[in-house]
C-alpha positions in Angstrom: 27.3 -24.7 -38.4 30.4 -24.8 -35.9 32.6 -22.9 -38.6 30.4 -20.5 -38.3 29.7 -20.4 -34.2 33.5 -20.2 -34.3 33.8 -17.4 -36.9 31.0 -15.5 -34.6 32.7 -15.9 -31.1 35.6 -14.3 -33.1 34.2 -11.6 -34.5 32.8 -11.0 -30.6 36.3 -11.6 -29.1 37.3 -8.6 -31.5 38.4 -5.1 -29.8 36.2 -2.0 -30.3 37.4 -0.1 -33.1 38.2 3.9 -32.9 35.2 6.1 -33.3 34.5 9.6 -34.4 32.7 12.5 -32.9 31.8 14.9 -35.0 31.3 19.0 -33.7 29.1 21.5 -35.6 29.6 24.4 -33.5 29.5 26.8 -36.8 32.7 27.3 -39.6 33.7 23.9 -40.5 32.9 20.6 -38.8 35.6 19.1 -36.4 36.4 15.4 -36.5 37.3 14.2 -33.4 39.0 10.7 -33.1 38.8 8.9 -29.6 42.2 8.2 -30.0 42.8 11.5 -30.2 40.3 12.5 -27.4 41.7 9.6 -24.9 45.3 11.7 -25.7 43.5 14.9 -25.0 45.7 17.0 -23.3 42.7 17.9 -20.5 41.6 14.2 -20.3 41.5 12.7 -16.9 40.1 10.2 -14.7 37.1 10.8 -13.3 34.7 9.1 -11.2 30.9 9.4 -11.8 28.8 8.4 -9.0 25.3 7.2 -9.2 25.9 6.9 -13.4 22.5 8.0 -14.9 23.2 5.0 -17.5 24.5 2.7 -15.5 22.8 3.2 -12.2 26.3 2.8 -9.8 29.6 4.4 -10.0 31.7 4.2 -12.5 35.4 5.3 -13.8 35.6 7.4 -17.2 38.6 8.7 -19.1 37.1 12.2 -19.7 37.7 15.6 -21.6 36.3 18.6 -20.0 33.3 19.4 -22.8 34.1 23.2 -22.3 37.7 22.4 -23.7 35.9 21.1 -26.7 33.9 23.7 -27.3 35.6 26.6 -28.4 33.9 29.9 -29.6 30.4 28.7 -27.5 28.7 31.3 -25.4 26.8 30.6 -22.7 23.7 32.4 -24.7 24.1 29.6 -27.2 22.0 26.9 -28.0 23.9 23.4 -28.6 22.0 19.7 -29.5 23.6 16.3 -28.8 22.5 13.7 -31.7 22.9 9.8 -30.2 23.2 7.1 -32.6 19.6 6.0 -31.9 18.0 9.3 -32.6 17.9 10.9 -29.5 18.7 14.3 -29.6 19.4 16.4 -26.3 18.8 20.1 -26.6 20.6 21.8 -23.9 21.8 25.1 -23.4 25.2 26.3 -23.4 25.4 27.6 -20.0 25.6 24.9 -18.3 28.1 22.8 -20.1 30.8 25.5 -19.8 30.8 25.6 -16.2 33.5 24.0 -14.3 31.3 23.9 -11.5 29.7 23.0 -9.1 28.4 20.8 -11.5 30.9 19.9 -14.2 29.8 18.2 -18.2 32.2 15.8 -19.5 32.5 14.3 -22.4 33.5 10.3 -21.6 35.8 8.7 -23.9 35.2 4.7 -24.3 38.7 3.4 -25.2 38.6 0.3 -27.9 41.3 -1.2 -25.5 38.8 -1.2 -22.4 35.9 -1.4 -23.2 33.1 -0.3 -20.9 29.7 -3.1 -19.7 27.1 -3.0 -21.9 23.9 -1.5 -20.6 21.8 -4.3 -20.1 21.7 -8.0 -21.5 22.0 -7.7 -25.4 22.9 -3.8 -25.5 25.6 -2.1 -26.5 27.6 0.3 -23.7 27.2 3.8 -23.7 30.2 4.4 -25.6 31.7 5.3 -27.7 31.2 8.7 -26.2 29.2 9.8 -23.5 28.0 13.2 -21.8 28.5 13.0 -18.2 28.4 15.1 -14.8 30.4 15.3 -11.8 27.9 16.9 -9.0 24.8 16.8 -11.2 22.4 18.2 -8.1 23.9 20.9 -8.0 22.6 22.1 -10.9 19.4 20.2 -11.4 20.8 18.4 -14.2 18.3 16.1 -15.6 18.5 12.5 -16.8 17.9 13.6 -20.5 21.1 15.6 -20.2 23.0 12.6 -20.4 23.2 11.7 -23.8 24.9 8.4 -24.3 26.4 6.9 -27.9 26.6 11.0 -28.9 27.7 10.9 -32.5 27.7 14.2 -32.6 27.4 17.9 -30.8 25.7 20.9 -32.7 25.2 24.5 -32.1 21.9 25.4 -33.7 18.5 28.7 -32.9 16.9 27.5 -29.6 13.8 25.5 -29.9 11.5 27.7 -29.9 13.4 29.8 -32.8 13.6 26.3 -35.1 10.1 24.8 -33.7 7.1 27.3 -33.8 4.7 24.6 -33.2 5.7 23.7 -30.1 4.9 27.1 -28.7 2.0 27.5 -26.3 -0.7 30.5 -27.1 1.0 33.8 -27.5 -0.9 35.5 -24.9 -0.1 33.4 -22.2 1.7 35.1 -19.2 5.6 34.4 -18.9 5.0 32.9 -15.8 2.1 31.0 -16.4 2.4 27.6 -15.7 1.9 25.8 -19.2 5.2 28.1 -20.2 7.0 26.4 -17.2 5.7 23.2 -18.6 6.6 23.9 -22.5 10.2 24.9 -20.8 10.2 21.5 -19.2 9.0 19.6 -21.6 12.1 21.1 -23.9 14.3 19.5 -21.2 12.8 16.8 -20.1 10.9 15.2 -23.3 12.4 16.5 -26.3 15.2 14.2 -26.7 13.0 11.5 -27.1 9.4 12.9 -29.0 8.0 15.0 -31.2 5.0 17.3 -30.6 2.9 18.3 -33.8 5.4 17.3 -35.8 8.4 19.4 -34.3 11.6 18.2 -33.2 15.0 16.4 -34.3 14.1 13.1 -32.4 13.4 9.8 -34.0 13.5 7.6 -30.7 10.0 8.3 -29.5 5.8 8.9 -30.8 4.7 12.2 -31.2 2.7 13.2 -28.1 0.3 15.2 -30.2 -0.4 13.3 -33.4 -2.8 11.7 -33.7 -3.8 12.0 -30.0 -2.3 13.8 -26.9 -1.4 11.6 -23.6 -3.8 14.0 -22.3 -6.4 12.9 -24.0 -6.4 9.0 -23.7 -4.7 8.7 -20.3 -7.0 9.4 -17.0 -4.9 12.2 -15.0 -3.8 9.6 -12.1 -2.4 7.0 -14.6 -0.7 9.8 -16.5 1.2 11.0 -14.1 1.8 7.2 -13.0 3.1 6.6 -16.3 5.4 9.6 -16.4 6.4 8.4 -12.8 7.2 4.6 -13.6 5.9 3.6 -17.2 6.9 0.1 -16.4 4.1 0.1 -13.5 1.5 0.6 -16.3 3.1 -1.3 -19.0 5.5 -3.7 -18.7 7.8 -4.8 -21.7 11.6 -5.9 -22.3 12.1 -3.3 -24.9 10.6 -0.3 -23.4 12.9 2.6 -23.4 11.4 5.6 -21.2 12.6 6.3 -18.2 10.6 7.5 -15.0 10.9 10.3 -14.1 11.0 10.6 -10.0 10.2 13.9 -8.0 13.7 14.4 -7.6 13.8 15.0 -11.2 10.0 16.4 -11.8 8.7 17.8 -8.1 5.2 17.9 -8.0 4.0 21.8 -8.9 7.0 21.1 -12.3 4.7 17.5 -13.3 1.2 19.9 -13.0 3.1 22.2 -15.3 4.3 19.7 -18.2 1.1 17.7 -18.0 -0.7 21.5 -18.5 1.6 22.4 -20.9 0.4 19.0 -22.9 -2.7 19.8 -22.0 -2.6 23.0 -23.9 -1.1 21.7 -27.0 -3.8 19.0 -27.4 -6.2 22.5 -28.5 -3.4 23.6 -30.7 -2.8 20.4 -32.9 -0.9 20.8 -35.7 -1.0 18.7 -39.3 
């Protein structure tokens, strides 16, 4: 029994080892060492503050993730796979701006390794998508994808996913297209709908039954607010989503928008 507390306090003691991020961007795949990213001619030291993750500030050796990039348009359509099956679809635009608000790609280095994210969790690393000035842009929490193993350029969602779409004959402004656009934004990384998506962190939220459908309107949009108000568990993994993130008139849009789907269920 102590050989092998010792042998386990050793293995704990023992520094991360290099990792490998992996770009899809179309041609061949790119391998990207963090040894090689942390020697990145454009890495620097940033400061991050109010970390998504992490919830203070905190100190990254970073890469620009335009400079990683190459041959992206801004019309392009790029996904962020984590470790855990989350899968952020963003688009391009954003990422290769150098400002106001800036993506960067954080580089954990095996030497330093950064706090883990709560008690028993790993960090964020080994890499992780960050912004400097995220409100400037109306960058969401979703588009923050921690443990990325790797980046992809792929058809928008709408292009790979036809049954997400709400009914053809809905006006483009309508507010249940808002709410599909939100949902790609805001929900996507985690869940499914009908079936549809490249995330395995979450339920699908319209098989078998829509939130829509077993949630009373006040404690659904509690729920999407603060799920820990409603339902209270170590593990649980969704965040809430304050007005600063969802104003009001955008959470009537994505609730419509699920809404909508729950009359267009898919096997």
């Amino acid at each position: 029994m102590r050989h092998c507390l010792v042998l386990l306090l050793s293995l704990l003691c023992l520094p991360l080892q290099a990792a490998q991020l992996t770009l899809e961007l179309g041609g061949a795949s790119r391998h990207w060492q963090s040894t090689e990213l942390l020697a990145h001619p454009k890495a620097q030291d940033i400061q991050v503050d109010n970390d998504v993750s992490y919830k203070k500030t905190m100190h990254y050796r970073a890469v620009p993730l335009a400079a990683l990039l190459a041959g992206v348009s801004p019309d392009d359509h790029l996904q962020a796979i984590a470790d855990d099956g989350f899968a952020a679809e963003m688009p391009a635009a954003p990422l290769l701006k150098d400002g106001p608000a800036r993506a960067w790609l954080a580089i954990e280095d095996p030497a330093k390794p950064w706090p883990p994210l709560g008690a028993g969790k790993h960090s964020a690393g080994p890499f992780y998508l960050v912004w400097t000035n995220p409100q400037a842009s109306g960058i969401s929490p979703e588009q923050w994808p921690f443990q990325v193993a790797s980046i992809r350029r792929l058809a928008p969602v709408a292009a790979r996913f036809p049954a997400l779409l709400p009914a053809a004959d809905l006006a483009k402004d309508d507010p249940i297209n808002l709410g599909f656009a939100l949902f790609q934004k805001n929900c996507l990384a985690c869940h499914r709908l009908n079936g549809a998506g490249d995330a395995q962190f979450g339920p699908d939220l319209n098989l078998p039954h829509n939130p829509t459908e077993y949630f009373q309107a006040a404690f659904l949009r509690r729920y999407i607010r603060d799920p820990q108000s409603l339902r209270q568990w170590p593990q649980a993994k969704m965040p809430g989503f304050s007005s600063a993130v969802l104003s009001e008139p955008q959470l009537d849009a994505l609730i419509a928008y699920l809404a909508h789907m729950a009359t267009r269920k898919q096997p």
